[in-house]
VEXLUMKE-644982 format. One record per residue (C-alpha): y, z, x. Coordinates in steps of 0.02 Angstrom, whole numbers, plus 50000, padded with zeros to 5 digits. Each point is the difference from the previous one (the first is absolute). Last residue first. Layout:
// residues N
YZX...
***
This chain:
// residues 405
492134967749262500635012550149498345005950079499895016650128499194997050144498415010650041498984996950176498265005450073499475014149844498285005650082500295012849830499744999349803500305017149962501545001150094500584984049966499785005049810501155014250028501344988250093499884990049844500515014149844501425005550141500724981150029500134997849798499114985649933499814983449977498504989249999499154999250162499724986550135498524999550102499274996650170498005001750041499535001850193498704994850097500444981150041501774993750021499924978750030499774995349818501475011849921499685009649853500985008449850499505008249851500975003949871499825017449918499405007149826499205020950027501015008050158498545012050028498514993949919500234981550046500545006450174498405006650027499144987049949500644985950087499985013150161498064997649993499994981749969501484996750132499015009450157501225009750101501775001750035501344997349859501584990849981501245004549862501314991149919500955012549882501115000649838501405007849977500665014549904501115015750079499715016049951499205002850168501794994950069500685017349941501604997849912501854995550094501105015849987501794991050013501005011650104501955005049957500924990150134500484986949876500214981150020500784990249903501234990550110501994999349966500894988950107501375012450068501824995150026501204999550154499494986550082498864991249855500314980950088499545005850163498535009249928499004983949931500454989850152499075012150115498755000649872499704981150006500085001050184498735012850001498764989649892500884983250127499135013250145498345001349913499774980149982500614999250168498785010650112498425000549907499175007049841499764996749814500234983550022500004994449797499615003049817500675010049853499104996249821500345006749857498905004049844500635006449825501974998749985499905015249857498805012450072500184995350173498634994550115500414998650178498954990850150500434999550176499524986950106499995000350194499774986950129499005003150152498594987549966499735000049813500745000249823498954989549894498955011649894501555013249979500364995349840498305001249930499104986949926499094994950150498885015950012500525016650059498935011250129500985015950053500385009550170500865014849949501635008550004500495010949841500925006249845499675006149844501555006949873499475006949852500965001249832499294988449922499294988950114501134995450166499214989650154500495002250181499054986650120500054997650171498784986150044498854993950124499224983849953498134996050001499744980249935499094996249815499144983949971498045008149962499314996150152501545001050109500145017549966498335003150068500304989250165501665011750011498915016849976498734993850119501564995150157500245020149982501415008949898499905017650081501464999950097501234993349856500895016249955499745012749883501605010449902500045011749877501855003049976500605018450006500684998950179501064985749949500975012649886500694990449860501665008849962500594994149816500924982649922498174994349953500304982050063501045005950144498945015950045498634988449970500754985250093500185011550158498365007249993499314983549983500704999750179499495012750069498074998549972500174979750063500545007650169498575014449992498594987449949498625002350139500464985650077501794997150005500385018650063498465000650102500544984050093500245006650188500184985050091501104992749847499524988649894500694981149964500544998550185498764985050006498845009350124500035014249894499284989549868498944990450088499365019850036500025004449826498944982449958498535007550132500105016849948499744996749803498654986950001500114980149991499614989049853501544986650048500804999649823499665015949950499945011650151501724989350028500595005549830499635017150029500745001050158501704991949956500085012349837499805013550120501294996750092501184993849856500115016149939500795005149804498574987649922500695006249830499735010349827501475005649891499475006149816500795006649857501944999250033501225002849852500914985149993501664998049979500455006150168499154985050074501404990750089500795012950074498895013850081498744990449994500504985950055501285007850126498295005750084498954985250002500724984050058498854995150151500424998250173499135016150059498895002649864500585020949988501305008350122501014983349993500975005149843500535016650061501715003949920500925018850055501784995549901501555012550023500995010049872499645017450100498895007549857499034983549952499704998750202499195016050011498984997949828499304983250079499835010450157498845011049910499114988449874499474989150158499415015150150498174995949997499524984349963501914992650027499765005050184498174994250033500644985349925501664995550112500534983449956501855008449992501784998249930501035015550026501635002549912501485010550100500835014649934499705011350166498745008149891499024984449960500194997450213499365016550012498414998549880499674981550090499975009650168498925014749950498704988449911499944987550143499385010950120498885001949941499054993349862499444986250079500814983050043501424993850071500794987549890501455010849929501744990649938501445009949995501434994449888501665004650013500455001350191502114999550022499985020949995499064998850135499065018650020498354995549955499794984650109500555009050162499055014849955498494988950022500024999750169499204984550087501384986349965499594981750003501224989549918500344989250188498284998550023499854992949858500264980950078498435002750095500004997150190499605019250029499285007149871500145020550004498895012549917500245014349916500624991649837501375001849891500844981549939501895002449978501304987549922499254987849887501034993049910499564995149843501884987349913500615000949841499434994549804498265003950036499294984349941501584991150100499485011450157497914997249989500474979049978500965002350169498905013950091498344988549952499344997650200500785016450086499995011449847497934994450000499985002950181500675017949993499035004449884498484992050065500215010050176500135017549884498344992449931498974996650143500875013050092502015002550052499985019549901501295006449882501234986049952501925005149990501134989349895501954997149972500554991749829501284987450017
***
């Protein structure tokens, strides 16, 4: 038997437990012994729930039972949870999160930690939730040398873009049928404005790359500009607006970032909608792969955990080696970067026709019947610094997107 503590009896701490609770028979013969789960740290009490009798409220407890080998963390934030999984590696145990504000910021060092003390720190369900993306790459794919990973890392925003799609509504009124739903939270700036999907292509960077991606040094913009015009516009010429974390590797350049992006049909991505997530990888010897599914949500994160859980009970007392290095990956300036650009302007179309035909020379035009006195565009590619220039010349710019096709 292999005794258990969980960290935190929320959404996911609660799945954990359920998920042990449901599949405990098939999890045990996987494992090869019994999960048992013999602490669950929280500061509150449940009175009437079966946990209640696991529930301890000092952590010390936890750390100092010699009987506890894996910890599993589903609290959230940076800290505490940083100080308590860097004890518990410390104390010798493993740590199995879905933590990833945590593995943003602290991953190469308490990889390192657990390397040194012959322990396992696995975090599976900090990025896609339910879906198969971590151990891939740091298993499957270590053939390949990694050129491109690009995915819808936020099934939040994914849900409100494909409702302001299918339904033609506007941004606030979708985020608050949203909220309602329990698909965002009250306050949603970190789904939003990109910060959650910013962390974790900083994860599969540092994973991909096998050095320190700083989140911090991702150019990220979220989804609060993309009006019900830009989705009609879309429409019109069979693309939809996705926002997606993207690190890309030329040479010997490293680009990453969070946008909003238009893609067409033959994309990957095309199809993936609602609050599911897809996450795209392009190797340089298996080509194009594909990784699709809930992204979010109470038990498709918790059977990630599980997984993990399972993972480190069978390596007690040996390290699964992950390649990831604390010495920092310097990504290169996004204005290096090459895309090409919708663009909406204000004002009368035969004047800004010409204008645009002088500054950005061969473009595509694109129009919508129902949105008078303004003239939209795409461009042909170029680097983000040669077209902010021209924005600034050109001016009464009411909406850019950037263009994957």
């Amino acid at each position: 038997m292999v005794n258990i503590a969980v960290l935190g009896y929320g959404i996911v701490g609660s799945g954990v437990i359920e998920v042990l609770n449901v599949n405990g028979d098939s999890i045990s013969r996987r494992c090869g012994q019994d999960i048992n789960v013999k602490y669950v740290l929280d500061l509150r009490d449940f009175p009437g729930d079966p946990v209640q009798d696991k529930i301890v409220h000092d952590y010390s407890i936890i750390l100092n039972d010699p009987e506890i080998k894996i910890i599993v963390e589903v609290m959230g934030g940076v800290e505490p949870a940083f100080t308590f999984v860097r004890e518990a590696i410390m104390k010798g145990k493993s740590v199995c999160t879905s933590n990833k504000e945590l593995v943003a910021k602290h991953g190469a060092e308490l990889l390192e930690l657990s390397k040194s003390m012959n322990v396992n720190f696995l975090f599976e369900a900090s990025v896609g939730g339910g879906i198969p993306i971590i151990r891939p790459l740091n298993q499957s794919l270590t053939a390949d040398e990694i050129e491109e990973i690009t995915g819808i890392l936020n099934g939040t925003t994914n849900y409100i873009l494909s409702k302001m799609s299918n339904d033609g509504a506007d941004f606030d009124t979708v985020l608050k049928e949203a909220q309602a739903r329990g698909y965002a939270e009250r306050n949603p700036q970190a789904d939003v404005e990109g910060y959650d999907a910013c962390r974790k292509i900083a994860i599969l960077s540092s994973l991909a790359f096998g050095m320190q991606v700083d989140f911090e040094d991702i150019y990220t913009e979220g989804i609060t500009k993309i009006t019900d015009a830009d989705i009609k516009y879309a429409k019109a010429i069979g693309a939809s607006i996705k926002l997606l974390g993207s690190s890309r590797k030329e040479q010997d350049s490293v680009y990453a970032m969070v946008a909003p992006m238009m893609i067409k049909p033959n994309h990957p991505l095309f199809s993936v909608n609602d609050v599911f997530n897809g996450i795209f990888v392009r190797g340089n010897v298996i080509g194009d792969v594909m990784f699709y599914g809930s992204g979010a949500g109470k038990l498709p994160t918790a059977s990630a955990v599980v997984a993990d859980v399972v993972d480190a009970a069978k390596h007690i007392g040996a390290n699964i080696m992950t390649l990831w290095s604390s010495k920092k990956l310097r990504l290169s300036d996004i204005k290096y970067a090459k895309h090409k650009f919708f663009v909406r302007v204000a004002g009368n179309s035969d004047e800004i026709k010409e204008k645009v035909a002088l500054l950005f020379g061969h473009v595509e035009e694109v129009s919508v019947p129902e949105i008078d006195g303004e003239y939209a565009f795409i461009t042909m590619k170029m680097d983000e610094e040669t077209y902010r220039k021209k924005e600034a010349e050109l001016g009464n710019v009411v909406s850019m997107i950037r263009v994957m096709f």
